[in-house]
VEXTIFI-600344 format. One record per residue (C-alpha): x, y, z; residue in three letters. Coordinates in steps of 0.5 Angstrom, whole numbers, plus 2048, in hexadecimal, padded with zeros to 3 digits. Layout:
// VEXTIFI-600344
XYZALA...
END
This chain:
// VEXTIFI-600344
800800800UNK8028077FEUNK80280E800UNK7FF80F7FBUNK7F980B7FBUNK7F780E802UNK7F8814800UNK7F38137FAUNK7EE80F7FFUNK7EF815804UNK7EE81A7FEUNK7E78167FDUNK7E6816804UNK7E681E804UNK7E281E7FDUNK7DB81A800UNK7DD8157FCUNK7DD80D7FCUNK7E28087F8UNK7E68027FBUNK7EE8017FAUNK7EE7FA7F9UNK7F57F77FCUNK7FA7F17F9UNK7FD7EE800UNK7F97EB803UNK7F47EB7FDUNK7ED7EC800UNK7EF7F3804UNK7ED7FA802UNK7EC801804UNK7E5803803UNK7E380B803UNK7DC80C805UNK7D880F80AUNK7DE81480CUNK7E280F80DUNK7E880B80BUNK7E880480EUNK7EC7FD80DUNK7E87F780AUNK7E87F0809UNK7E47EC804UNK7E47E5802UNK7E07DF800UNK7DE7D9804UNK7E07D3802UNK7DF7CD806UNK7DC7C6803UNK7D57C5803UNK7D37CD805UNK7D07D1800UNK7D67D77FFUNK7D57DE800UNK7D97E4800UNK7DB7E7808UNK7DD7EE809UNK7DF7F1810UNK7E27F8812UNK7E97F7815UNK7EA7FF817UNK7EC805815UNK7F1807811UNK7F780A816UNK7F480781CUNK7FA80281DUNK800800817UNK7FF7FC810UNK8047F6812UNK7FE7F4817UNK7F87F5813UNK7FB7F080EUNK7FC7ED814UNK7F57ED816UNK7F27EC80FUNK7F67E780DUNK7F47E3814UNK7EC7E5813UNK7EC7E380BUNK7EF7DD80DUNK7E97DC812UNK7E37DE80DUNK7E77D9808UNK7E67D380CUNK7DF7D480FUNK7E27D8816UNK7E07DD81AUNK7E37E4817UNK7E07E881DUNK7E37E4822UNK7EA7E581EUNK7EA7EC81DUNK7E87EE824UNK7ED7EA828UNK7F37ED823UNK7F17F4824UNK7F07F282CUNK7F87F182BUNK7F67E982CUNK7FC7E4829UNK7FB7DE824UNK7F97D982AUNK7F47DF82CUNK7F07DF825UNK7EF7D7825UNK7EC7D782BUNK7E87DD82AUNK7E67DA822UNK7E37D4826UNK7E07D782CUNK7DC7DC828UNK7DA7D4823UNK7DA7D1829UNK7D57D682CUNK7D17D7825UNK7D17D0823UNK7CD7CF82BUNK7D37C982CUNK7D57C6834UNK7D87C9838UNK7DE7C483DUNK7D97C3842UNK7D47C283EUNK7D97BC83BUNK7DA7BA841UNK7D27B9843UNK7D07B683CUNK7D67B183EUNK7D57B0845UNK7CD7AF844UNK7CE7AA83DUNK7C97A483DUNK7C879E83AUNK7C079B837UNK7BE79483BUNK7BB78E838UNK7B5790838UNK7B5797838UNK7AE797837UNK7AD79583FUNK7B4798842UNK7B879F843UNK7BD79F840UNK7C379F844UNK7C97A3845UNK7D07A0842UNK7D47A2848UNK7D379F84EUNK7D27A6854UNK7D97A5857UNK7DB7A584FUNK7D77AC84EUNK7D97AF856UNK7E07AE853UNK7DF7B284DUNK7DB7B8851UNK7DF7B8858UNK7E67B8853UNK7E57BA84CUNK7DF7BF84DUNK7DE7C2853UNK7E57C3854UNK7E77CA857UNK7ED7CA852UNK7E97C984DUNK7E37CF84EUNK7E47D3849UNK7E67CE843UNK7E07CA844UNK7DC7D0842UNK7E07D083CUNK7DE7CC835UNK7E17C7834UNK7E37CA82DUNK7E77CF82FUNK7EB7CA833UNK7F37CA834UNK7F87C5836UNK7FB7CB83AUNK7F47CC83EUNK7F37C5840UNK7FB7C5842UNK7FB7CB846UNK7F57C884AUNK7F87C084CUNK7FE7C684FUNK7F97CA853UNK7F67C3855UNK7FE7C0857UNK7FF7C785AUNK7F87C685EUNK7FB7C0863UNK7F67BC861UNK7FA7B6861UNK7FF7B485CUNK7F97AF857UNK7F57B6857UNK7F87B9851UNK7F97B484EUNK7F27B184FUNK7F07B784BUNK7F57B6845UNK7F17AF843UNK7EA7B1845UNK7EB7B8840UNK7EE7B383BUNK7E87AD83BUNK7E17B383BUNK7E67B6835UNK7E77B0831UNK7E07AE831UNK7DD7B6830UNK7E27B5829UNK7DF7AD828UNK7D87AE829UNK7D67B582AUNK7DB7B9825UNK7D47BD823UNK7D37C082AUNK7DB7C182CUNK7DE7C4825UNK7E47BF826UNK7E77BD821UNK7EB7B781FUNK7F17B981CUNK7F27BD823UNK7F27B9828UNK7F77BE82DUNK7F47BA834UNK7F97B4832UNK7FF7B8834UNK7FC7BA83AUNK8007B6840UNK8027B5848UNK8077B284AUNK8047AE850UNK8067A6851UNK8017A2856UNK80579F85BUNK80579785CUNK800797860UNK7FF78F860UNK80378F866UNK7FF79486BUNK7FB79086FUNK7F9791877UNK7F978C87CUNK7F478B881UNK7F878F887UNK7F8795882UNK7F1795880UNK7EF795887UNK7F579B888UNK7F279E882UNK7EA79F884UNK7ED79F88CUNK7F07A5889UNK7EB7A9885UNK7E67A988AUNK7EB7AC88FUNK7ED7B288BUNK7E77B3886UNK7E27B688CUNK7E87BA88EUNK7E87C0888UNK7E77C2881UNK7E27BE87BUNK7DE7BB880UNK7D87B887BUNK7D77B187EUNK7D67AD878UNK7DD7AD877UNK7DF7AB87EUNK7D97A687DUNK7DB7A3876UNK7E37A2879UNK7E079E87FUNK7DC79987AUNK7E1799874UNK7E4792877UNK7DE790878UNK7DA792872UNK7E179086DUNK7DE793867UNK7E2798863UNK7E279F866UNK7DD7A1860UNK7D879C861UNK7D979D869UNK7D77A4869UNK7D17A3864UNK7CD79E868UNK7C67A086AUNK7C47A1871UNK7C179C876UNK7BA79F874UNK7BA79C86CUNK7B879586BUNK7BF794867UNK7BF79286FUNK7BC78B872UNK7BD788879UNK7C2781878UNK7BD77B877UNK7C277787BUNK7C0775882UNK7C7776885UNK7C877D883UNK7C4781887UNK7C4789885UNK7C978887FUNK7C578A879UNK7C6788871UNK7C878E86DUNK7C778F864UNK7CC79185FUNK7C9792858UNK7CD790852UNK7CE798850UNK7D0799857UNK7D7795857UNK7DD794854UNK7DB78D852UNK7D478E84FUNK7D0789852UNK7CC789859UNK7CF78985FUNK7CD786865UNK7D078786DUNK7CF787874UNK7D078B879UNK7D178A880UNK7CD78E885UNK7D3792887UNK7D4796880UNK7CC796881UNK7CD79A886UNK7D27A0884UNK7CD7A087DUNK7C77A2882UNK7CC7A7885UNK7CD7AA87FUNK7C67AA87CUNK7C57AE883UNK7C97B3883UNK7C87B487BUNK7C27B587DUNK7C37BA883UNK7C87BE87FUNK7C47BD878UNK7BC7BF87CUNK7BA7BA876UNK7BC7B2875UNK7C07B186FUNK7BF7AA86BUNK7C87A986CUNK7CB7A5872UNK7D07AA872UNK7CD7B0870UNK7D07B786EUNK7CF7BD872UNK7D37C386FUNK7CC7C586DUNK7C97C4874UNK7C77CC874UNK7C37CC86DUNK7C17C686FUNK7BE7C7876UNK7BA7CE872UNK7B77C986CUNK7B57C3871UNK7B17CA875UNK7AD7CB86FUNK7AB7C486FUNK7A97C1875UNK7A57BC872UNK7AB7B986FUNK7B07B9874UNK7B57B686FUNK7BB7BA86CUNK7BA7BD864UNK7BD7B8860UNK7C27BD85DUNK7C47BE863UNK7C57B7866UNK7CB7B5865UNK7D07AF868UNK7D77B0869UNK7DC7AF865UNK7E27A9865UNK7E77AF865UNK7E47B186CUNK7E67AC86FUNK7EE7AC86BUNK7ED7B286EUNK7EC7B1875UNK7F27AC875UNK7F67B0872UNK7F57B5877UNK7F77B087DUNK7FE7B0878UNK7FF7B787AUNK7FE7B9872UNK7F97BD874UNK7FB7C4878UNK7FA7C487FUNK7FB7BD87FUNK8017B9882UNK8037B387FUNK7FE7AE883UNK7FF7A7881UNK8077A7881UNK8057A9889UNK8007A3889UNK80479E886UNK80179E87FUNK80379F879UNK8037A6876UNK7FF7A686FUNK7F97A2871UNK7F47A086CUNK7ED79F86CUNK7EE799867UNK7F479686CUNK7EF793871UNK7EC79086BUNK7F278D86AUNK7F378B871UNK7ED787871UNK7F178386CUNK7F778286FUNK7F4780876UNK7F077A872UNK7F577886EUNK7FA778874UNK7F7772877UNK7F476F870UNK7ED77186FUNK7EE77586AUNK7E7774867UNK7E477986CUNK7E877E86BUNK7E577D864UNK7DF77D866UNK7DF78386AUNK7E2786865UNK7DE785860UNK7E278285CUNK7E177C856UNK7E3775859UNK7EA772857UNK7EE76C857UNK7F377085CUNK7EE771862UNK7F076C867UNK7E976986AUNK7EA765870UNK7E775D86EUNK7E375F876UNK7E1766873UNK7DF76286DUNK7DB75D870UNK7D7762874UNK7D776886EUNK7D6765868UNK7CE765866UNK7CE76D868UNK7D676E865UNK7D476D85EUNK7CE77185FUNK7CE77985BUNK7CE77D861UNK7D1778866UNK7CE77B86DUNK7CF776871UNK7D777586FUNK7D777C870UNK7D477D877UNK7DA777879UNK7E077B876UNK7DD78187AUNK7DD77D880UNK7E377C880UNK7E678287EUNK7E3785883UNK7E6781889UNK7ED782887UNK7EC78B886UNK7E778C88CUNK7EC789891UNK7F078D88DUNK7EC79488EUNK7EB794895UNK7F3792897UNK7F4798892UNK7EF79C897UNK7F479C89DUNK7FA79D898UNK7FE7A289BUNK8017A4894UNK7F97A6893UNK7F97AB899UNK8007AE896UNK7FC7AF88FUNK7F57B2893UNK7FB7B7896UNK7FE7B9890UNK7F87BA88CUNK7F67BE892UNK7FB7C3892UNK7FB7C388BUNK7F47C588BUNK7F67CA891UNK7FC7CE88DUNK7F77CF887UNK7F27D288AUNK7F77D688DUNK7FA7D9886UNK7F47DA885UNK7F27DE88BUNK7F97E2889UNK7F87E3881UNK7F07E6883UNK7F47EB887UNK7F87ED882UNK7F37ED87EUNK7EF7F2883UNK7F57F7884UNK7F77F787CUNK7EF7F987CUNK7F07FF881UNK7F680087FUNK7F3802878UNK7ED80687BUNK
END
């Protein structure tokens, strides 16, 4: 472009009149005189496959308004756009808002995202989580969610409503970046949520994005040739945990110590005490634990054997474990107890009955005001009813390890090994049945699929046999938790006296003392900065 074509078109300007200087680089560009005013323009015609083409103009600026390197610039990126069926507007906006090259991309697809009414991150993350399947007779039956509950808490508690991830998930999955993803997982790292969190949230990310690309490309805008996720990584190793086990003497230090210091100060939702103390006696998974109904469900039915007096029967179904088939167990008339326990105090703090044994109460207030409204139904809102979930309880663990501020190092106190984790009492049951040769129990109780590797006793054989190859083996099971209760309630009560428990109750309580007292001294600063100010 020369002076003399500016001249010319201020010139034309000045005379009222119109006309249009056309540029060769980039082709598509021009000046235009109308209206008083000399501007840059672009224009180029459409030309993507299977759409109709049509000529699309758009005003960049006006002439002297900003240099002529950076409207070829800007031009070139725009009729790069209008070419391929892109947003031009997006494009333009964002340059002259000082934006880069990466800027622009997403800037392109956010305004597509927005027009073409795609999903959003969380949006993805829902429609995955909530996928069902038809039944065999879809005529007569719902159909039925392909995740199990535990499978859709660990999608919503770890990928969705992660604090971290807020913001991205409010954002398209179009405009998506591979920086945006990683910046979350170091947030996450950096959060001290444990060393598998991060990387908890790297696989879940990648699963919903690889099937929003496979199955549902019309509503996420993904494209085949840019998988950009794959790149994303954690550096997270899972440790052998094969060899993590308790004996009976530290399950009985480990619940012996929870009810010690758990009464003592900080997050004191029972239901987290309550399922602890049942986990060795309900040796399910963690996630199953925490989901189970309370007493008042009819999942619960009274033992039919005789013997078994207060012991109740409790049903897991298929899409609520691991396994995917019905699970039966009884459970004896002492975790019975704590379960009421729980249910009373939930109910206590909730003003209303929730339908979980181990309810959660972070909604208590909102819950108490919804419940006065409707004294005819005293039960808590469905939306608001939630249980706890399995990282509550690896929480609570973790704090006994002293990973969590204003709390010592516990366990080591006790004797107990540092990491503990609610699957290590699963893999205790094990270890305590396969050491004397009755294997075959702990499979059993844990639910596992009957191998020639289990060990049966021919005297356990003869006795068990008729309701050993039985689906739910009950009655097999009710033995083995006879059993295993005798070697862990001597246990429990011996770990009561122990006086490396006293020890751990003193430290906790000095701890919990230090904190208040910082911060009695941090809220004074606060009053003297305020005053000081005034």
């Amino acid at each position: 472009m020369t002076k003399e074509l500016l001249s010319e078109a201020d010139a034309k300007r000045e005379a009222g009149g119109e006309c249009q200087f056309a540029i060769d680089n980039p082709r598509g560009l021009s000046i235009r005189v109308r209206g008083g005013e000399v501007a840059y323009y672009v224009q180029a015609r459409t030309r993507v496959r299977g759409q109709k083409s049509k000529v699309v103009k758009r005003r960049l600026g006006a002439v002297g308004a900003f240099k002529f390197d950076r409207v070829k610039k800007i031009a070139t990126e725009a009729i790069f756009a209008i070419k391929n069926g892109r947003d031009p507007d997006a494009v333009i906006e964002t340059r002259l808002m000082g934006g880069d090259e990466k800027s622009v991309a997403v800037a392109v697809d956010r305004a597509e995202a927005l027009k073409g009414e795609l999903w959003t991150f969380e949006t993805l993350i829902t429609q995955y989580a909530q996928r069902t399947k038809s039944s065999k007779d879809s005529r007569n039956e719902a159909p039925k969610l392909r995740l199990a509950p535990s499978s859709i808490t660990e999608l919503e508690t770890r990928l969705r409503d992660r604090p971290e991830n807020a913001e991205l998930k409010k954002r398209f999955v179009k405009e998506l970046r591979l920086e945006d993803l990683e910046e979350v997982r170091d947030l996450i790292d950096a959060s001290g949520s444990g060393p598998s969190a991060g990387a908890k949230y790297v696989d879940l990310a990648k699963r919903v994005l690889r099937w929003g690309l496979k199955q549902k490309r019309r509503f996420t805008g993904l494209e085949p040739t840019a998988t950009w996720w794959e790149a994303l990584s954690h550096e997270y190793q899972m440790e052998d945990r094969s060899k993590r086990y308790l004996t009976p003497a530290q399950i009985g230090m480990l619940i012996a110590l929870l009810e010690a210091v758990r009464p003592l100060g900080g997050n004191n939702n029972d239901a987290v005490l309550g399922a602890l103390q049942v986990s060795w006696m309900i040796p399910q998974r963690s996630s199953a634990l925490v989901n189970m109904l309370a007493l008042g469900s009819d999942r619960w039915v009274a033992d039919p054997a005789p013997e078994r007096v207060g012991w109740r029967v409790y049903t897991w179904k298929p899409d609520e474990v691991k396994n995917k088939r019905e699970i039966k167990l009884s459970v004896p008339p002492i975790a019975i107890e704590i379960l009421e326990r729980v249910a009373r105090y939930s109910k206590q703090q909730l003003s209303a009955v929730s339908i979980w044994a181990f309810p959660q109460d972070r909604n208590k207030y909102l819950v108490r005001a919804l419940a006065a409204k409707q004294r005819n139904d005293s039960r808590v809102p469905a939306h608001l009813d939630k249980a706890i979930t399995p990282s509550s309880l690896n929480h609570a663990l973790d704090a006994l390890a002293g990973r969590k501020p204003g709390w010592p190092d516990l366990l080591t106190v006790v004797g107990l090994p540092n990491r503990i984790g609610p699957h290590d009492e699963r893999r205790s049951v094990t270890s305590f049945f396969e050491n004397f040769g009755e294997g075959a129990y702990a499979s059993a109780l844990l639910d596992h699929r009957v191998s020639g590797a289990d060990k049966m006793s021919r005297e356990v054989a003869a006795i068990t046999q008729a309701v050993y190859s039985a689906a739910d083996r009950v009655v097999f099971k009710a033995e083995g938790m006879l059993m295993w209760m005798e070697a862990v309630l001597p246990a429990y009560e011996a770990a009561k006296k122990d006086p490396r428990l006293a020890k751990a109750v003193a430290m906790r309580k000095v701890a919990l003392a230090q904190g208040l007292s910082n911060e009695k001294m941090s809220g004074r600063s606060k009053i003297r900065s305020t005053g000081s100010a005034a």
